[in-house]
C-alpha atoms as a printed R data frame, in Angstrom:
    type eleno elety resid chain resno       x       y       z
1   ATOM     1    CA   UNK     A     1 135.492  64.275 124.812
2   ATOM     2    CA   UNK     A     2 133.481  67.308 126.505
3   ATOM     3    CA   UNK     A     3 135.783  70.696 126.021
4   ATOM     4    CA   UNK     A     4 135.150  73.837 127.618
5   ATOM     5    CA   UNK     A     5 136.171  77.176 127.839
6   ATOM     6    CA   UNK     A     6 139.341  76.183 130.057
7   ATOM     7    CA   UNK     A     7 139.721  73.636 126.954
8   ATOM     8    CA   UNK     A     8 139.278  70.009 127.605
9   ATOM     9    CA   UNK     A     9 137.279  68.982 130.469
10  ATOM    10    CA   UNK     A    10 136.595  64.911 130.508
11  ATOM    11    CA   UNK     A    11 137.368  62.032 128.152
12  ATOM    12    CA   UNK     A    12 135.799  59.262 128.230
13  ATOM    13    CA   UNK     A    13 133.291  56.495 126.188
14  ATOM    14    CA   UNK     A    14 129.658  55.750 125.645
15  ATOM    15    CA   UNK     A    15 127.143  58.289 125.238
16  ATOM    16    CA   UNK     A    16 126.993  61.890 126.785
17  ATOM    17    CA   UNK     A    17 124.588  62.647 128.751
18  ATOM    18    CA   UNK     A    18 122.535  66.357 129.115
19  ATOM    19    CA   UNK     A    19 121.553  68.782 127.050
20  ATOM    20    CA   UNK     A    20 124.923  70.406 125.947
21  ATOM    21    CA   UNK     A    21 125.363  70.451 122.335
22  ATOM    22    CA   UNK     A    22 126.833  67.596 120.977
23  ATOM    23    CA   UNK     A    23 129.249  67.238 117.615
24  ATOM    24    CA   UNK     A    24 129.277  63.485 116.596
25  ATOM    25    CA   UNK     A    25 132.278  62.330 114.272
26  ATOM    26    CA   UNK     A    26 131.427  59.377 111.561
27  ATOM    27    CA   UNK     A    27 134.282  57.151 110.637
28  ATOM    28    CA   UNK     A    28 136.795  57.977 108.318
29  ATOM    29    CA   UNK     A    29 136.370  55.095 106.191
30  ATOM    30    CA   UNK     A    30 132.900  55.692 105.557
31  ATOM    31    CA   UNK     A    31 133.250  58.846 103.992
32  ATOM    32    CA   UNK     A    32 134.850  59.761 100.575
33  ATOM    33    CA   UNK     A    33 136.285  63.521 100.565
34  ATOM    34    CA   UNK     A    34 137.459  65.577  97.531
35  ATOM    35    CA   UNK     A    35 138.301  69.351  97.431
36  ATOM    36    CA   UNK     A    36 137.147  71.665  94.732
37  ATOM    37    CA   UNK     A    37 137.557  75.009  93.700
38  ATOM    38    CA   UNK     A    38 134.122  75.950  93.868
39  ATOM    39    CA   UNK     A    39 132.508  79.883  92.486
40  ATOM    40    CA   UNK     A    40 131.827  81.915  96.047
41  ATOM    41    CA   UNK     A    41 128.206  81.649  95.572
42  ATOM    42    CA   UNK     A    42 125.246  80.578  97.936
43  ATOM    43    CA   UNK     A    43 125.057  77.628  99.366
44  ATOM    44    CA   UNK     A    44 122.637  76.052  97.505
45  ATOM    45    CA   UNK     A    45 124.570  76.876  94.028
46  ATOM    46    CA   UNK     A    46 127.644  74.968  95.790
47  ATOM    47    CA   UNK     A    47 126.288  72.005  96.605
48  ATOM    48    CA   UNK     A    48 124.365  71.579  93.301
49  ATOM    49    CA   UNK     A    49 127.915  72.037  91.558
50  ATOM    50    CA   UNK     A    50 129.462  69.938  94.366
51  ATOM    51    CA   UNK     A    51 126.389  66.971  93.440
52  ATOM    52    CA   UNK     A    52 127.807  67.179  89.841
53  ATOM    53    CA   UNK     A    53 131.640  66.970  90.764
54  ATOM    54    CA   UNK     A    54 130.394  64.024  93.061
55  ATOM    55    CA   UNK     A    55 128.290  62.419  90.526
56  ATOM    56    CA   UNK     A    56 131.003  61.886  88.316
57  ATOM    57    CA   UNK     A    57 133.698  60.727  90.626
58  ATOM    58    CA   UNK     A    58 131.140  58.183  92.411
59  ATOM    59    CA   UNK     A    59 129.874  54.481  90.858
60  ATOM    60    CA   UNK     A    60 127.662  54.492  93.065
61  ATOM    61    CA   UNK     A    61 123.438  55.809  91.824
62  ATOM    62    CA   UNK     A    62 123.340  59.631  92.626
63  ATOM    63    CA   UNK     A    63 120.290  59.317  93.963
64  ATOM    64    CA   UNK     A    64 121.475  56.989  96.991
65  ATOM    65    CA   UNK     A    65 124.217  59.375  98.032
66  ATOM    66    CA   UNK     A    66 124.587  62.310 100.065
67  ATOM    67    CA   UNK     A    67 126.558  65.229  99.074
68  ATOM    68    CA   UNK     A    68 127.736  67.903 101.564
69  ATOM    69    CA   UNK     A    69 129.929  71.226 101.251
70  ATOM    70    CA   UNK     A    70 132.236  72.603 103.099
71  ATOM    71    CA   UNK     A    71 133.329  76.089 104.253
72  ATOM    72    CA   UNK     A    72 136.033  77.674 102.014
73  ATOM    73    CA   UNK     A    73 139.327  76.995 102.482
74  ATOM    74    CA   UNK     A    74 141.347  78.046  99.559
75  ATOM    75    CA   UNK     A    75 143.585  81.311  99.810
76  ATOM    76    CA   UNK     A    76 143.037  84.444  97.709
77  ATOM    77    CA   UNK     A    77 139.356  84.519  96.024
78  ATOM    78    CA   UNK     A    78 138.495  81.464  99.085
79  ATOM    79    CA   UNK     A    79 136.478  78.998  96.919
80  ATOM    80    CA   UNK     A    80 138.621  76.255  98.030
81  ATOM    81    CA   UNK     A    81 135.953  73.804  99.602
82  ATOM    82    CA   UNK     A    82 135.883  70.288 100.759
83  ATOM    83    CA   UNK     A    83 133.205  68.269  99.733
84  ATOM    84    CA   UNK     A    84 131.791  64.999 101.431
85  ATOM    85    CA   UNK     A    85 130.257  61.943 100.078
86  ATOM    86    CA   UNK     A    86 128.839  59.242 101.985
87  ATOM    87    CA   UNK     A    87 125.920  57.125 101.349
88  ATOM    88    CA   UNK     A    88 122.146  58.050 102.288
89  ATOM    89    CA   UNK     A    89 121.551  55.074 103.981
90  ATOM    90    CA   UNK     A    90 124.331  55.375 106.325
91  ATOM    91    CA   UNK     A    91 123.708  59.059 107.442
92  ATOM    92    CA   UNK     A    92 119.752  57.818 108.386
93  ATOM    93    CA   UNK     A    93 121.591  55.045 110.101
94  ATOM    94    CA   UNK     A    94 123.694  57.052 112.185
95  ATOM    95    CA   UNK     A    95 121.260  59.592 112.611
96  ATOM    96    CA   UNK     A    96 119.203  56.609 114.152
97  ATOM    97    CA   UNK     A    97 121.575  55.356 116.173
98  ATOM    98    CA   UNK     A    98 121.922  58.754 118.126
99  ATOM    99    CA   UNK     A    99 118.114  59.552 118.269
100 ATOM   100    CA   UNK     A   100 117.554  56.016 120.007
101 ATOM   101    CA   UNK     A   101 120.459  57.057 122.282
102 ATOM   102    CA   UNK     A   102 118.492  60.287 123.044
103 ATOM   103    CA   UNK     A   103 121.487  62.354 120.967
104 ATOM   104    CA   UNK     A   104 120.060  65.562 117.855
105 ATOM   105    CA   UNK     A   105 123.741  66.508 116.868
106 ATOM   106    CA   UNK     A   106 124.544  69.669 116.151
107 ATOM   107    CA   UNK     A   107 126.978  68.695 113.555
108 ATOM   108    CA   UNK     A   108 128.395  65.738 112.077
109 ATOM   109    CA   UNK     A   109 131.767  65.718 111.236
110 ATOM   110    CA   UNK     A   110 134.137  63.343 108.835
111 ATOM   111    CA   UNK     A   111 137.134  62.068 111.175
112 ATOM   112    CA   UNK     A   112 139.747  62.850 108.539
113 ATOM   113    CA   UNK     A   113 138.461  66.708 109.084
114 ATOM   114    CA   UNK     A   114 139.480  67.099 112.767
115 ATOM   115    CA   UNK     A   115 142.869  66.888 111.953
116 ATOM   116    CA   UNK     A   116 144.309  70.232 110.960
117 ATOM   117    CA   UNK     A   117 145.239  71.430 107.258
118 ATOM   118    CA   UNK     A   118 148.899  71.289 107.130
119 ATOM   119    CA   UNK     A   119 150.124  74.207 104.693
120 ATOM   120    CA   UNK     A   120 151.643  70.880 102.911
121 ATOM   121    CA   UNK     A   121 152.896  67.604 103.324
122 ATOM   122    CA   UNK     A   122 150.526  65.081 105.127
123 ATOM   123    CA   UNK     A   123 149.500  64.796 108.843
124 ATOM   124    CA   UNK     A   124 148.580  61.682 110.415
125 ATOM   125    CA   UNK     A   125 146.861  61.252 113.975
126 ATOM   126    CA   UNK     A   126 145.152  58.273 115.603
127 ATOM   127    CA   UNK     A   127 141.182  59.294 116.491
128 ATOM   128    CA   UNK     A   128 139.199  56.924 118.465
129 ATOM   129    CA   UNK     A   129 141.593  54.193 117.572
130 ATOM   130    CA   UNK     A   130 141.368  54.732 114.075
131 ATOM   131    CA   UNK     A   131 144.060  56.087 112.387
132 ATOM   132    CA   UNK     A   132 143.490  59.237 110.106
133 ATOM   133    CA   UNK     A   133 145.989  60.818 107.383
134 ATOM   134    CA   UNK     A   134 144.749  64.482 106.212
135 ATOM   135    CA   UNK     A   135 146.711  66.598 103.402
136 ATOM   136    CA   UNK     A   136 146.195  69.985 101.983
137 ATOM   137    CA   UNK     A   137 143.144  68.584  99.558
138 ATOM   138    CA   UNK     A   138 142.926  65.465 100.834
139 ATOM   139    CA   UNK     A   139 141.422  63.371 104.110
140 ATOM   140    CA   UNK     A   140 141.281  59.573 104.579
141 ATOM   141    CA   UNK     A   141 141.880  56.482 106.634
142 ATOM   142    CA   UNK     A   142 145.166  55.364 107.330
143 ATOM   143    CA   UNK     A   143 145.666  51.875 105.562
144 ATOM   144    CA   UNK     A   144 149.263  50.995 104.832
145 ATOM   145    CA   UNK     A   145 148.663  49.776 101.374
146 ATOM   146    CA   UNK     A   146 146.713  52.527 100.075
147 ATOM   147    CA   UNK     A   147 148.666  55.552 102.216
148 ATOM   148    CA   UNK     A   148 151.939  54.821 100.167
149 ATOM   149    CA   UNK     A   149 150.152  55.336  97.325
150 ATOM   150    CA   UNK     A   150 148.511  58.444  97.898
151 ATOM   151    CA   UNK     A   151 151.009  59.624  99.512
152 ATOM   152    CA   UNK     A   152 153.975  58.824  96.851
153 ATOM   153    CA   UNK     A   153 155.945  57.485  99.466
154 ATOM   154    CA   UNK     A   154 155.733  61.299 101.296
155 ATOM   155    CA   UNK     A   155 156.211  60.691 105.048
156 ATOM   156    CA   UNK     A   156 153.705  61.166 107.263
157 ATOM   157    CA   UNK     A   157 153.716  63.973 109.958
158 ATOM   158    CA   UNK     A   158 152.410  62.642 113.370
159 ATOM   159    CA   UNK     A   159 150.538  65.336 115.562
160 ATOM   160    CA   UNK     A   160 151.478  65.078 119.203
161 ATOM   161    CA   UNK     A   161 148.371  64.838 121.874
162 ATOM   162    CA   UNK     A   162 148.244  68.345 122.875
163 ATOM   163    CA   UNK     A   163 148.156  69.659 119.471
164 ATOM   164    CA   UNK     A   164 145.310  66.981 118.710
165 ATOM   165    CA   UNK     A   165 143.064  67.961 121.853
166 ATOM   166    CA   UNK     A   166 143.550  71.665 120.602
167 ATOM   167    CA   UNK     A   167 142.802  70.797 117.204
168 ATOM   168    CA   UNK     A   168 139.718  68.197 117.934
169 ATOM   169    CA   UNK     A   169 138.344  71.656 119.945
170 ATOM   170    CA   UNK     A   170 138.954  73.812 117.315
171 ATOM   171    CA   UNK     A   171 136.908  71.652 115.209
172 ATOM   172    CA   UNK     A   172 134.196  70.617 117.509
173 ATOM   173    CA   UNK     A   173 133.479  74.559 117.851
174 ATOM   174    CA   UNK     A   174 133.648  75.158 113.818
175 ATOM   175    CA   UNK     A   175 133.542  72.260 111.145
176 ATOM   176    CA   UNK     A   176 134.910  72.585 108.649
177 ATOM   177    CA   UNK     A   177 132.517  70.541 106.997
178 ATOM   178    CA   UNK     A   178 129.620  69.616 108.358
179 ATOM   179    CA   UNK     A   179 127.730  66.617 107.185
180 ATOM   180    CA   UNK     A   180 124.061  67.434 108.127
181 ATOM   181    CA   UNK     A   181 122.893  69.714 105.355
182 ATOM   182    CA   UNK     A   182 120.008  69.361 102.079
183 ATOM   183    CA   UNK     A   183 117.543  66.211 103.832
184 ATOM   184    CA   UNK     A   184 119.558  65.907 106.719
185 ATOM   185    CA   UNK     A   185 119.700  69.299 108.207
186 ATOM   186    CA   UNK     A   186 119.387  69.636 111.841
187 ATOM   187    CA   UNK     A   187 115.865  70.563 112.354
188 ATOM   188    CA   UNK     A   188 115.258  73.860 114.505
189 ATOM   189    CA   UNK     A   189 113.648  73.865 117.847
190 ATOM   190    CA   UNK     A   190 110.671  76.889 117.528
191 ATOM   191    CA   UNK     A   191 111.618  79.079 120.670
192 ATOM   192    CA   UNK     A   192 110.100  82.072 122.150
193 ATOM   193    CA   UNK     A   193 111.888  84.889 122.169
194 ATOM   194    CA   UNK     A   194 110.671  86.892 125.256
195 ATOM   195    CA   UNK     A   195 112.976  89.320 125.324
196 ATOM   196    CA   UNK     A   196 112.124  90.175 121.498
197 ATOM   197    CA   UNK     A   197 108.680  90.273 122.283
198 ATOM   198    CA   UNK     A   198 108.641  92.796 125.407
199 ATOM   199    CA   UNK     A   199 110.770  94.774 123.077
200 ATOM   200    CA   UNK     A   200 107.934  94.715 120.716
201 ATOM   201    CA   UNK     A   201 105.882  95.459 122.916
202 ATOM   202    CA   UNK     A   202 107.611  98.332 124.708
203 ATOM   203    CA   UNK     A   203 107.637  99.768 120.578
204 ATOM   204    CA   UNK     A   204 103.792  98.892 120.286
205 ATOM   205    CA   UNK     A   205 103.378 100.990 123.118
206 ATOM   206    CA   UNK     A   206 105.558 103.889 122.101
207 ATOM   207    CA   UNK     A   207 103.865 103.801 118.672
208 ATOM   208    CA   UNK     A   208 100.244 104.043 120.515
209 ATOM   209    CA   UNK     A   209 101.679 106.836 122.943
210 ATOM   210    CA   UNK     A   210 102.692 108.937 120.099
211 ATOM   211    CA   UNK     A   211  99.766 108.461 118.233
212 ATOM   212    CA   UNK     A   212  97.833 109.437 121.099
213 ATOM   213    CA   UNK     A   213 100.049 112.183 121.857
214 ATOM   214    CA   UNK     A   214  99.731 113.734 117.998
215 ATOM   215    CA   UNK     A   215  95.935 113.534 118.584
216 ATOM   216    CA   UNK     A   216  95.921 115.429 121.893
217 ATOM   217    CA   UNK     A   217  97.491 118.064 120.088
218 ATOM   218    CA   UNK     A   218  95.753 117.791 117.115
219 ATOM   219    CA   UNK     A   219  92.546 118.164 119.128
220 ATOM   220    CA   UNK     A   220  94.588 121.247 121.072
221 ATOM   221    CA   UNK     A   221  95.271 122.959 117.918
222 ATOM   222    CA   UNK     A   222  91.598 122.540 116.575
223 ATOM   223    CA   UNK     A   223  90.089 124.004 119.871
224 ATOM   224    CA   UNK     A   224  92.559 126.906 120.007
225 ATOM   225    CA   UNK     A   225  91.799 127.619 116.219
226 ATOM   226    CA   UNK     A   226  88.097 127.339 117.142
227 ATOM   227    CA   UNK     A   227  88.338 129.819 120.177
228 ATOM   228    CA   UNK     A   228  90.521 132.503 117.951
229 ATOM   229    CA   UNK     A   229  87.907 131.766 114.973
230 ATOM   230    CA   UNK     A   230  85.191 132.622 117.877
231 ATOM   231    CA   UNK     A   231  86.761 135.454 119.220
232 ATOM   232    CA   UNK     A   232  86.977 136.979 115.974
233 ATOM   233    CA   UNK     A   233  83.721 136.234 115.446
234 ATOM   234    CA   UNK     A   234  82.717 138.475 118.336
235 ATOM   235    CA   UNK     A   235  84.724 140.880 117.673
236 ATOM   236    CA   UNK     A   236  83.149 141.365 113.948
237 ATOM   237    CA   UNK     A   237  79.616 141.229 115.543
238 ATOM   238    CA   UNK     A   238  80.769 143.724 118.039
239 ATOM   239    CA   UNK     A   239  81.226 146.308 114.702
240 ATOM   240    CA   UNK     A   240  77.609 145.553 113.703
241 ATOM   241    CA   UNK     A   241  76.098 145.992 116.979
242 ATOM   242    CA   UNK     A   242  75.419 149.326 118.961
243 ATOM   243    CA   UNK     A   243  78.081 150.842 120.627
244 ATOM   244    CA   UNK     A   244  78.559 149.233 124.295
245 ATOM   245    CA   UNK     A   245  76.330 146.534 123.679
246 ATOM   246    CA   UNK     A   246  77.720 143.306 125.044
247 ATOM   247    CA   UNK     A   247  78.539 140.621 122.688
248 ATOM   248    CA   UNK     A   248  76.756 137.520 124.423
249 ATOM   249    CA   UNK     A   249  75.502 135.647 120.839
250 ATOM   250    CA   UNK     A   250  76.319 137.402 117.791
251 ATOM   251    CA   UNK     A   251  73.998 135.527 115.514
252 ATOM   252    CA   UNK     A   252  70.691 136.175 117.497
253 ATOM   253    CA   UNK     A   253  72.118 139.913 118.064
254 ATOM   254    CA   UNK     A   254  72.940 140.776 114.813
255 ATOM   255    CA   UNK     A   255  69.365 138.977 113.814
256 ATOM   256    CA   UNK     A   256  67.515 140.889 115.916
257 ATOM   257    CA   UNK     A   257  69.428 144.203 114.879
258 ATOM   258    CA   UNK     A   258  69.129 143.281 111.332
259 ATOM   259    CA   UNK     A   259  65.628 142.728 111.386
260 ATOM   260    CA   UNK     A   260  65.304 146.674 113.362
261 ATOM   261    CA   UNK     A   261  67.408 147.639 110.100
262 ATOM   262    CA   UNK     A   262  65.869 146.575 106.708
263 ATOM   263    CA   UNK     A   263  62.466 144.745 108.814
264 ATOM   264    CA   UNK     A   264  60.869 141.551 108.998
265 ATOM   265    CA   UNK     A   265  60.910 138.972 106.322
266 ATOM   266    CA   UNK     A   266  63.210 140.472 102.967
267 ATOM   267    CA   UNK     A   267  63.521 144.032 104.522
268 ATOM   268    CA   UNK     A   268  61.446 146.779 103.651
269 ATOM   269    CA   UNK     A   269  64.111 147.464 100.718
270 ATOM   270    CA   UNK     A   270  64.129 144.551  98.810
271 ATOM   271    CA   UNK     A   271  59.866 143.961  99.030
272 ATOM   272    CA   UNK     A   272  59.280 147.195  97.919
273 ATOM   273    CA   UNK     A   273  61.436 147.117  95.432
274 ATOM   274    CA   UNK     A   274  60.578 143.598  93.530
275 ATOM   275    CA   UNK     A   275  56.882 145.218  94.302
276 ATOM   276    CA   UNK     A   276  57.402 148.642  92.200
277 ATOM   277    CA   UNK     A   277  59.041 146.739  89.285
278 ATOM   278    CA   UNK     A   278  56.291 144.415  89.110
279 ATOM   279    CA   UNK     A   279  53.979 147.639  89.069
280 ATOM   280    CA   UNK     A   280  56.498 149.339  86.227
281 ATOM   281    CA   UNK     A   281  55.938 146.089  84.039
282 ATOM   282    CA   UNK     A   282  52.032 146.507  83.979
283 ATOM   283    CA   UNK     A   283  50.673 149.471  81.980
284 ATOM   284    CA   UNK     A   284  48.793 151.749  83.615
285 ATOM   285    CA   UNK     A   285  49.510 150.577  87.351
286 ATOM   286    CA   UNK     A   286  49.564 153.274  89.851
287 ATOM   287    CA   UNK     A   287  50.583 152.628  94.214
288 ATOM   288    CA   UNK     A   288  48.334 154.754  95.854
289 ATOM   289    CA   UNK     A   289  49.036 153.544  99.434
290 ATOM   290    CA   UNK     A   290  51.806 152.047 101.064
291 ATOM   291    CA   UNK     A   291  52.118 150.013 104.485
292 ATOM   292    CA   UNK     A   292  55.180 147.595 105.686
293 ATOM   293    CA   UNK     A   293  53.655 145.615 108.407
294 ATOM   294    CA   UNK     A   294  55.674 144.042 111.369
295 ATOM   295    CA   UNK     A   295  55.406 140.228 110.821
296 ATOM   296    CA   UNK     A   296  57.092 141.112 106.772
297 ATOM   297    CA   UNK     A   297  54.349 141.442 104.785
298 ATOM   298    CA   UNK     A   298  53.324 144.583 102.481
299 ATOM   299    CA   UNK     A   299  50.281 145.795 101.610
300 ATOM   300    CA   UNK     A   300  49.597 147.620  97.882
301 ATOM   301    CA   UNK     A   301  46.754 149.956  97.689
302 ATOM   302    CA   UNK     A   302  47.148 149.805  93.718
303 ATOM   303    CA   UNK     A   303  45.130 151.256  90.782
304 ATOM   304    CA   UNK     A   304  44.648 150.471  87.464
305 ATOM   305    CA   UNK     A   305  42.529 151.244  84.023
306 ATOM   306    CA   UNK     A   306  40.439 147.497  84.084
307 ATOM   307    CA   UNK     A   307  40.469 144.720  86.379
308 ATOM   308    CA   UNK     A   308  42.649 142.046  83.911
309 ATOM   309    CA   UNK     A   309  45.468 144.728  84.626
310 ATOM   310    CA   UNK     A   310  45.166 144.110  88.160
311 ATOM   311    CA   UNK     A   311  45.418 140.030  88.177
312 ATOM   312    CA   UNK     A   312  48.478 140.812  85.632
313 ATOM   313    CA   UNK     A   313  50.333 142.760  88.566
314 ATOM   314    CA   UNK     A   314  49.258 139.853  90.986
315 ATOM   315    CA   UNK     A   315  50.624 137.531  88.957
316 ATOM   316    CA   UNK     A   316  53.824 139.123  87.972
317 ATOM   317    CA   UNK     A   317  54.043 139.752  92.037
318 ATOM   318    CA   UNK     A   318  53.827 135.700  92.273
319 ATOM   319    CA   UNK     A   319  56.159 135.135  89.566
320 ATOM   320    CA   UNK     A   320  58.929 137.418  91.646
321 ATOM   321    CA   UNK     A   321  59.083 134.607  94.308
322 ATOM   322    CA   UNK     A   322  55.837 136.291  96.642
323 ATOM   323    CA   UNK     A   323  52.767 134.865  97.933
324 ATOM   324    CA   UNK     A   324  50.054 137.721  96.998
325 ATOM   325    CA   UNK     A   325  46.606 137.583  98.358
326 ATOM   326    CA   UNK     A   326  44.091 140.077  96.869
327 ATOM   327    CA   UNK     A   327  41.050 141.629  98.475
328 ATOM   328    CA   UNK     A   328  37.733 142.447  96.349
329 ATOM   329    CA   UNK     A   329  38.963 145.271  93.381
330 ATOM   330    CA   UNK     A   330  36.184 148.319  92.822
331 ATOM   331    CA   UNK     A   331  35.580 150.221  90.040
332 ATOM   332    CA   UNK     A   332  35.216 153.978  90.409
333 ATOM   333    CA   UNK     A   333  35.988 157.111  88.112
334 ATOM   334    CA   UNK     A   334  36.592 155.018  84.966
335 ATOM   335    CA   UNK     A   335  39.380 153.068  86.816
336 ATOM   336    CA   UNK     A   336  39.910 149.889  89.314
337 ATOM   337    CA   UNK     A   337  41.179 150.017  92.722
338 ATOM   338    CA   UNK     A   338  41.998 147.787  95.762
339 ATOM   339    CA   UNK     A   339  44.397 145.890  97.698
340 ATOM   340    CA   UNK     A   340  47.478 143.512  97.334
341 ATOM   341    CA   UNK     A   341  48.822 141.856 100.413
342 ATOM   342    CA   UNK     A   342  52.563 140.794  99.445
343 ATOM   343    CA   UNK     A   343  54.250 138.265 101.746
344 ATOM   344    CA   UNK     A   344  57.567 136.361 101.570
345 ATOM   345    CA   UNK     A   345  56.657 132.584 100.887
């Protein structure tokens, strides 16, 4: 049967051909259903409970049967669920079966289960030429013998064919139980999703555009911190420089200026004044002469009572962080004279 959205389409037998989806149904005599009311856990928590319930109903080795659950069904809390059990060897057989015929079902369905749930009683329907009985927690093959007893003697309410083709849809589109589940789940095609990946694209993109955006004005803010850092700069300099002299490079200006200021090297200042407490920490020492030269350096014309006074002075001159170079030292009216040249090293 092939049903579509204007409901059923073409009937017919053998296998379907194409790539629509396909629902198979295994007979109803080959399957064993029981209903139980299961916790509303996962999935994986149902079946093991439902391999338990199974495992004690069944004669049959657990490990050569197959146990599958169902959606729930019950009212209220819903953990109402049908549960399935059919041998292992028979789902690989079927499963065979279809592949050879070129068929990956989407679902595979007990026959009992395409009938609807009546609210009670029993409904009975024939499928495929087989006839099929289905009750409120219950789903079988119709045999005569056995029905009766199930059924206490309950009479049987037949489903016309309309109601059948709308209820065979209805299940085709969503099982209530479907058989392929645990070892015999359908196994999933790997697809490309191109439309997910241009959208992750488009976002790489957006993510890389921002980024590069926040860096542009990163970089913006930097250079416009830079030129007011700059500015200010010049306009500091400007204060150290002679009035309405153009700020072109403050450093070299105020340099130069500097050096016009305090002179070469230290600065007149600060030489003269690491000289004259070197002199104040020798006894005796006397300046006589005094001369700051361009290039830094200045030159002692110093005096003292012998000449051991004189290399203490040098050396306390070294000592204050200067390179000293002495010329010859003479001796006249009882004391020593001559001349330190102080330089920065």
């Amino acid at each position: 049967m092939r049903f579509g959205d204007a409901g059923l389409l073409a009937r017919g037998e053998g296998i379907p051909a194409g790539d629509e989806p396909v629902v198979a149904v295994v007979p109803g005599d080959a399957v064993t259903l029981h209903w139980a009311d299961l916790p509303a856990r996962s999935t994986a928590q149902a079946a093991a409970a439902a391999r338990i319930l199974a495992t004690e109903a069944s004669a049959a080795p657990p490990g050569e049967l197959h146990v599958a659950v169902g959606e729930a069904e019950g009212r209220g809390d819903g953990s109402d669920r049908a549960i399935a059990v059919v041998g292992a060897a028979a789902m690989r057989d079927w499963l065979e079966i279809l592949a050879r015929a070129g068929v990956d079902p989407v679902a595979l369905v007990p026959a009992p289960l395409l009938l609807p749930r009546p609210e009670d009683g029993f409904v009975q329907a024939t499928v495929a030429g087989q006839a099929l009985v289905r009750g409120r927690t219950s789903g079988f093959a119709d045999e005569v013998p056995l029905t009766a007893l199930v059924t206490r003697g309950e009479p049987l309410t037949p489903i016309d064919r309309e109601p059948l083709d709308a209820a065979l849809a209805a299940a085709a589109a969503s099982p209530a139980l479907d058989l392929r589940q645990g070892p015999f789940a359908r196994r999933r095609r790997f697809a490309i999703d191109w439309r997910l990946i241009r959208r992750l694209a488009a976002l790489g993109a957006a993510i890389l555009g921002v980024t590069f955006a926040i860096s542009l004005v990163r970089v913006a803010k930097y250079s416009f911190a830079a030129d007011a850092l700059e500015a200010r700069a010049d306009a500091l300099a400007a204060t150290g420089l002679p009035r309405g002299e153009t700020v072109t490079d403050a450093d070299r200006q105020l340099g130069e200026r500097s050096g016009r200021v305090i002179g070469p090297g230290l600065g007149f200042s600060t030489t003269v004044a690491a000289a004259f407490a070197a002199v104040r920490g020798v006894p005796g020492a006397e300046v006589t002469a005094i001369d700051f030269t361009p290039n830094g350096d200045l030159r002692l014309t110093v005096s003292t009572e012998r000449e051991a006074l004189a290399t203490d002075l040098k050396r306390a001159l070294e000592a204050a962080g200067f390179t000293v170079r002495a010329s010859v030292f003479q001796s006249a009216g009882g004391r020593v004279s001559g001349e330190l040249t102080v330089s920065v090293r």
